[in-house]
N, C-alpha and C positions, 0 to 999 in steps of 0.2 A: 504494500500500500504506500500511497507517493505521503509524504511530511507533511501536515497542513500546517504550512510556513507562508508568510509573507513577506519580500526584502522591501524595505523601504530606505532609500539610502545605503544600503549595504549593509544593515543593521538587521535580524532575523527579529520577526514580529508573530507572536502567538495568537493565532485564530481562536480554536476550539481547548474547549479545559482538557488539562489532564486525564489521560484515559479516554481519551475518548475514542471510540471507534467508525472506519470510514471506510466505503466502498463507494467507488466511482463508476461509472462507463459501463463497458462491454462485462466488468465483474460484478458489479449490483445487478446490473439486469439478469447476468445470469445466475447466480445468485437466487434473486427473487422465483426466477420462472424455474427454477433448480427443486426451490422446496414447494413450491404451488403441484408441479407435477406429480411429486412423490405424494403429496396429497389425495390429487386424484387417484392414482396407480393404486392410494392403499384400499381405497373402498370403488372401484374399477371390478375388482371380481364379483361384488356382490349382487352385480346387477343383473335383473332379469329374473325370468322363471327359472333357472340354475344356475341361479349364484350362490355362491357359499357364503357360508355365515362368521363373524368372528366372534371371539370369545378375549370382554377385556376384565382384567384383574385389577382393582382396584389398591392401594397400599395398604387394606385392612383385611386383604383379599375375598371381596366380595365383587361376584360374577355377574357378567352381562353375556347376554349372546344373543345376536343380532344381526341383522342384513339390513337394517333401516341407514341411511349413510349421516343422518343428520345426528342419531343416535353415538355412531359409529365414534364421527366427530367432537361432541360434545362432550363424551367420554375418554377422550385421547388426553394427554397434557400437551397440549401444543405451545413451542413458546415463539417461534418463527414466524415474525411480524409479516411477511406475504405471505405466509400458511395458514396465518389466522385471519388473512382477506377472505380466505375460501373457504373458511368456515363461518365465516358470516355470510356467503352466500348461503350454504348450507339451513342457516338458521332463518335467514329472510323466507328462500322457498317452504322450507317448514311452517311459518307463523303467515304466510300467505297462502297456501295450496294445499298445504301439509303432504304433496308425496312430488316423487321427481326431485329431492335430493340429490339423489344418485347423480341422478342425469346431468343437472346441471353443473356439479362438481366437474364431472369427467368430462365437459362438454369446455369446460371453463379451462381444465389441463389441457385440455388437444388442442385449443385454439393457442393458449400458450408455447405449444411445441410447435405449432406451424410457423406462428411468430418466428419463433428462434431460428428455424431452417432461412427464414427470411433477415432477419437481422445477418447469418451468416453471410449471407448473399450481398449484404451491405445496403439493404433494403432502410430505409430512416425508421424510426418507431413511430413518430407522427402522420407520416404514411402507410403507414399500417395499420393502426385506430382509426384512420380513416376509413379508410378501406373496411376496417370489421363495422365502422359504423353503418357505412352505406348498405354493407349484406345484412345485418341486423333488420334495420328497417324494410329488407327486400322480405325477408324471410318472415316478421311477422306478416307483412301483407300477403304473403302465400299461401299461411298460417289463416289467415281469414277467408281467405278465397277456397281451400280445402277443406274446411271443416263442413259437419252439417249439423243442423239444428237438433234439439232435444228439449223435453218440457218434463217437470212431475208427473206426468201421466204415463212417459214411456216407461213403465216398470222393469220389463226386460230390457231396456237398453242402460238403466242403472243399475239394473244386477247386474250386468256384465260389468261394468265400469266398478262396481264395488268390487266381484271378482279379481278385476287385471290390477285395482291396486294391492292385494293380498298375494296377489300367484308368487311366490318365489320367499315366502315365509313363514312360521311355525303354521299359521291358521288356515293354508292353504289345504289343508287336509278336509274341511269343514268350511271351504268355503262356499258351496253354496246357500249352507244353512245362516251362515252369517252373514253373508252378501243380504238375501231375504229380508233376515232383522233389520240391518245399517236400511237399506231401503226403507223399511217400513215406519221406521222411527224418522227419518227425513222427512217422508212424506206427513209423518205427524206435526212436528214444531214447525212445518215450514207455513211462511206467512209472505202475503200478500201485501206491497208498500210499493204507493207512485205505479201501480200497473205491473211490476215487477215480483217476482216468487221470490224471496229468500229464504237460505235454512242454515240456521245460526247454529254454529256446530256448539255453543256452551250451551244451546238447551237439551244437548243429547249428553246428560252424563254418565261415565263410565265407570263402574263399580269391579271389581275382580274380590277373587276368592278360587283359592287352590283349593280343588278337590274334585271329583268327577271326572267329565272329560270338555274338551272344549266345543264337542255339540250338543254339552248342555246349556252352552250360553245362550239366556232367555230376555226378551222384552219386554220391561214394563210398563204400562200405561199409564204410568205415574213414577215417584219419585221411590228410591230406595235408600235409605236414611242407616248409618252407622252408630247406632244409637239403639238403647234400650227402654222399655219400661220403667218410669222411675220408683216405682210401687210394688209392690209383692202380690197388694190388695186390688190393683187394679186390672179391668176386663186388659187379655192379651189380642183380642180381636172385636173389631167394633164395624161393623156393617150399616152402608147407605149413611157414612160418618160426615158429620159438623164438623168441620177441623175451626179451629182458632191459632193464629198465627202473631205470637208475640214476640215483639223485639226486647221489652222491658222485661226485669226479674218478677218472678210471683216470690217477693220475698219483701221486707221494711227494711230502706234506707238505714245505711252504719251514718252513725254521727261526724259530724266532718270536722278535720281541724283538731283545737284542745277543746272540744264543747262533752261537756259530762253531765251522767246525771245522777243528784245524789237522794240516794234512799237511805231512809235511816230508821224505817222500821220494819216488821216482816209485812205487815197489811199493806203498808203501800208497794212493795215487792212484788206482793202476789197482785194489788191494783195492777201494778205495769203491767207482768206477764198476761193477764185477762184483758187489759185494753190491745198489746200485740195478737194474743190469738183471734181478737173479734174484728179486728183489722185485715188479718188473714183467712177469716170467716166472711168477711165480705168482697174478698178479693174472687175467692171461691163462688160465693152466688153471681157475683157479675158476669163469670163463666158460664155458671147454670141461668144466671137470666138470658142469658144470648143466645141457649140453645146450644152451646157449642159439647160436643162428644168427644172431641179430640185436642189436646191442647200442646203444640209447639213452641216450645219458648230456646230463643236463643240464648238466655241469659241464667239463673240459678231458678230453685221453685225449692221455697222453704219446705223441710221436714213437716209440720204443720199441717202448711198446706197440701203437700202431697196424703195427708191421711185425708182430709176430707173431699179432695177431689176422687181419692179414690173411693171414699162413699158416697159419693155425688156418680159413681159410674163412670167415670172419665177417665179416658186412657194419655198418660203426658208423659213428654222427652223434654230433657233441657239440654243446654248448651251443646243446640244444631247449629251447624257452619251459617254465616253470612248467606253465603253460595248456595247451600241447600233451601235456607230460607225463601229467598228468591227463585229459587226453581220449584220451591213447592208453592209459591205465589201462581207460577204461570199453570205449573199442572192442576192444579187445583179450585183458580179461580178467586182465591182466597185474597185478602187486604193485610198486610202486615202492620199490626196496630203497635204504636211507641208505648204506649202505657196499659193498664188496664182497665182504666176507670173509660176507658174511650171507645171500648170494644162494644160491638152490636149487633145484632142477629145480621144485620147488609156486609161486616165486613167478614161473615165465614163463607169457608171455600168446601166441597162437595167431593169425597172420593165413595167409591161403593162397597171396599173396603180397605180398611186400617189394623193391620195384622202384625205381630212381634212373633217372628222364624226362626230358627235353629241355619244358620247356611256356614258350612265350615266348622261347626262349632262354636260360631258364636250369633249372639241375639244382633237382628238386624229389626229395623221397624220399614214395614213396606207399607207407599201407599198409592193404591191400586186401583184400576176402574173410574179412570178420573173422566170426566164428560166428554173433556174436549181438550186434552193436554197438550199444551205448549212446551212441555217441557218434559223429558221422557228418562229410562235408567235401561241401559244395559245392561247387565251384571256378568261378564265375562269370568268365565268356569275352565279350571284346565287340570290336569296331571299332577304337575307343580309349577314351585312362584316362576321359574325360567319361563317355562310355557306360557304361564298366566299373563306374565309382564311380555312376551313376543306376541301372543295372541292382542292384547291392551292395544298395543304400538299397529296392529295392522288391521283395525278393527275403525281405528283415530285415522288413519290413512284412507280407509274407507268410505267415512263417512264423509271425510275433507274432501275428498273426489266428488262425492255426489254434490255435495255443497258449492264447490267450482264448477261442475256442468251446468250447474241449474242456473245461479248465478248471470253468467256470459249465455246460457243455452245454446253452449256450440258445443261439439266431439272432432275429433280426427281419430285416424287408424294407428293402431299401437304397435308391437313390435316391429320397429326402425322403420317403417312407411314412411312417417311423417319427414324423417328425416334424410332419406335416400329420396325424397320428392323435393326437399328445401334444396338439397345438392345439387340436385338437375336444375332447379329452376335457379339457383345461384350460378353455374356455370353457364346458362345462357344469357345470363346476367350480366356478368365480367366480361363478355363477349363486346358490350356495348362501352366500354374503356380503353383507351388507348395507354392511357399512363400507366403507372405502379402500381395505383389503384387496384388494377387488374390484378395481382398477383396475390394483394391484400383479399381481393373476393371468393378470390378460387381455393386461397387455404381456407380461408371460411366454408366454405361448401365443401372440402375436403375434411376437417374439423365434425362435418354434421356428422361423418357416417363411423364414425367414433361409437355412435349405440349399440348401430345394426352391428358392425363388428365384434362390441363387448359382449352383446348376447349370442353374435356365433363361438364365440370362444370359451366362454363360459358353458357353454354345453357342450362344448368338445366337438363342435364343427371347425371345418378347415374354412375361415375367415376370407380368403382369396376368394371363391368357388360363390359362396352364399353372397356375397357382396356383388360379385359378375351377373350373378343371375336376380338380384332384386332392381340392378340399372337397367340387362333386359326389358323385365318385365314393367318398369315406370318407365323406361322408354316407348314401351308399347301402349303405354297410356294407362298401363293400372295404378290407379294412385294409390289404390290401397293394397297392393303389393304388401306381403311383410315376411319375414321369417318363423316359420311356426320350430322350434327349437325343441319341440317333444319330434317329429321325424325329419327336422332335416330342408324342408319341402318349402319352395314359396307357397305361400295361400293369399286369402283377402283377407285382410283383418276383419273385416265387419262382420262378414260371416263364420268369423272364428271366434268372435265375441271378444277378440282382442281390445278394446276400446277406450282412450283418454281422455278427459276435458281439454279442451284447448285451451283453457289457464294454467294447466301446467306446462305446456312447451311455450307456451308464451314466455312466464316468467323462466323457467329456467332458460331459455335463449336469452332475454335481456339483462339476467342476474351476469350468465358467465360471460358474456359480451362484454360488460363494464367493468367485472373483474379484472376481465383480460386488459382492456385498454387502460384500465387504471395502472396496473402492474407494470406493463409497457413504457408506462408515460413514466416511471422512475428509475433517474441514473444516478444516484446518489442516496445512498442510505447511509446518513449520519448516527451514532446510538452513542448518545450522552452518557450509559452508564461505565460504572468503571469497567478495563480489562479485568479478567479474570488471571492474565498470564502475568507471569511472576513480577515482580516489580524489581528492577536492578537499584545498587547504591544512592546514597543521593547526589543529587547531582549525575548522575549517569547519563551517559550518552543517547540521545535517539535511535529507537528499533530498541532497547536492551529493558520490553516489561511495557512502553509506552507506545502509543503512535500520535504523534500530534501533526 
């Protein structure tokens, strides 16, 4: 690395502090695009319907295993500042699509590597983000032009789309039973706003519990609550139930501050304690005046009171999630009232039943049969926690799918179609440039076929062969051309039930698109922190410990 010295007069002049560390030029970039690739490369296998899975050990050595890439990611200790670029793409496509991780990671290293063959070539880097930018915006307009429409009503066109996000992980074994459920429950929370269908994936919450098998995992029509009965005396099951939905405690205020109160005889003692129980006896009828059967409180529910609620018949949980609270608002119709004194027969919500289950071994409160639920429960069942927790993660992928097709109501073709069709229509694309431009576009369209390749290779096809034969066949006009990777064989995606939202090629094209150009765009990575390498005498010579 060159001294960051400055002469001025003949006199050496100190730029950056002590330790400090620098990479310039042709060694930052490569560098950068050094550890972004190794990035992709690591979670590159996982993809597709036979991809392998990894297994990460944590420093307390607790296990993950997984083929999800954002997972993968998040789980890594990465400390390489362009390696952790690409794991923020990773986590964008996640928190926006929730599946095509994968894709886009690996889409974001091969354009990086095409770069580099180009920088070799003495290609500028600002002509080269150009150039990816120009193919970006060809290929999302392609991306619009090739997809076809989709509504909540196509059933089997979202079971498949739920399917193709699960094919290549634990839950694949059951997936059509789970394809089904994520459907069905979409189809419940989803709402109508401005003319538009949305299906808000926090109102599908997902519950797990090892034990069974994972096609016992069932749909609930209502909420399922991790929480108990708080009573020994009270009903474990309440049918065609009043719920009451409180945010405040059923319990009296602790004195605030130094405020005391002093008693100085037993009669006034026992006053207090009979004015607190008749206080908490009217907390109770305010319940019973409203009708309410069922009482959720986020907050405590005095000893006391919980006896006489439960001689009042009333089944009560306390301190349920925020989160649940509000999901059991939507499933159930119900008002979440601040206090008690404010509670009214208009602010209870309606289930058909309200049941406390044995699942796993332990008491769970369901509540069930809701009219018209906005808000719904999963409860994913498996083997064990590995399963249970891989099953979870591709269940969340599932539903995020359906949630993006509905959303846009567009699809495209899935195994590598999409993207052996962006290639072709990008290389007659670069045809229309005379500059450098061109070269920029055509490793872009070279970069697409990155998928189709990762998923012939990960099934143990010969990559060369399946790749000739999918430009064939989009040359002959099949757009939806794809690689079926159980024999081998081009098919049509559509009718393989292959099928993706087009939010997810979209965003993962513009995630790794901007990754790449970002990355590109830096020849200089300065790191303020100290060297780690030894530090020579004082006063010692430059290179011996320091680089300035």
């Amino acid at each position: 690395m060159q001294p960051t010295l400055t002469q001025v007069g003949g006199q050496p002049i100190l730029i950056l502090s002590e330790g400090t560390l620098r990479n310039r030029g042709r060694d930052a970039q490569k560098n950068n695009i050094g550890a972004a690739k190794a990035i992709a490369d690591a979670i590159r296998t996982t993809l597709g319907p036979k991809g392998m899975d990894k297994m990460l050990v944590d420093s307390l050595g607790d296990i993950v295993i997984t083929n999800d890439g954002a997972t993968i990611l998040d789980e890594m200790q990465i400390e390489h500042p362009a390696a952790k670029m690409m794991v923020e793409v990773a986590k964008t496509q996640d928190r926006d699509v929730g599946d095509g991780t994968t894709t886009a990671v690996v889409l974001a290293g091969e354009l990086l590597k095409k770069a580099e063959e180009l920088l070799e070539q003495e290609v500028h880097p600002t002509v080269i983000t150009k150039g990816f930018l120009l193919a970006k915006n060809k290929a999302l307009e392609t991306i619009e032009k090739i997809s076809q429409p989709i509504s909540i009503k196509d059933e089997a066109l979202l079971k498949k789309i739920a399917t193709t996000a699960m094919t290549g992980k634990a839950a694949e074994r059951a997936s059509d039973e789970l394809s089904a459920i994520m459907v069905k429950a979409a189809q419940r929370v989803a709402e109508t706003k401005d003319g538009k269908v949305i299906v808000d994936v926090d109102n599908v919450k997902i519950e797990k519990k090892a034990a069974g098998s994972m096609t016992d995992t069932i749909l609930i029509e209502g909420i399922l609550i991790d929480k108990e009965v708080v009573h020994s005396a009270m009903p474990k099951r309440v049918e065609k139930a009043q719920i009451a939905l409180l945010e405040g405690a059923l319990e009296l205020k602790e004195l605030e501050g130094d405020a005391k109160i002093n008693i100085d005889s037993p009669e006034k003692m026992q006053a207090f304690l009979d004015q607190e129980e008749r206080m908490l006896k009217d907390m109770v009828a305010r319940v019973k005046e409203s009708g309410a059967k069922v009482v959720l409180c986020q907050k405590g529910i005095d000893d006391t009171a919980q006896h006489y609620l439960a001689k009042n018949g009333v089944l009560a949980a306390r301190r349920v999630k925020k989160s649940d609270m509000e999901a059991l608002a939507k499933a159930t119709g119900a008002t979440i009232v601040s206090a008690i004194k404010d509670l009214t027969k208009n602010d209870l919500g309606y289930a058909g039943i309200v049941e406390e289950r044995k699942v796993a071994g332990e008491s769970m409160i369901f509540v069930e049969q809701c009219k018209d639920p906005k808000a719904v429960t999963v409860l994913v069942r498996g083997g064990s926690e590995h399963v249970v927790d891989e099953v979870e993660r591709a269940v969340e992928d599932a539903i995020k799918g359906i949630a993006a097709a509905i959303e846009l109501g567009k699809i495209v073709a899935g195994g590598g179609a999409t993207e052996i069709e962006l290639a072709k229509e990008l290389r007659k694309y670069a045809d229309s440039f005379k500059g450098r431009e061109q070269l920029a576009i055509l490793a872009f369209a070279a970069a697409m076929e990155v998928i189709p390749r990762s998923l012939a290779e990960n099934a143990g096809l010969d990559p060369i062969d399946k790749i000739a034969a999918l430009r064939a066949a989009h040359d002959r006009g099949e757009k939806a051309a794809s690689l079926d990777v159980f024999t081998g064989t081009v098919t049509d995606a559509y009718k393989a039930g292959v099928i993706e939202p087009s939010k997810i090629k979209l965003q993962a094209i513009k995630s790794a698109s901007e990754v790449a150009e970002m990355i590109l765009r830096i020849d200089d990575v300065i790191n303020s922190g100290k060297s780690e390498a030894p530090v020579g005498p004082p006063g010692g010579m430059p290179g011996m410990g320091h680089d300035y």
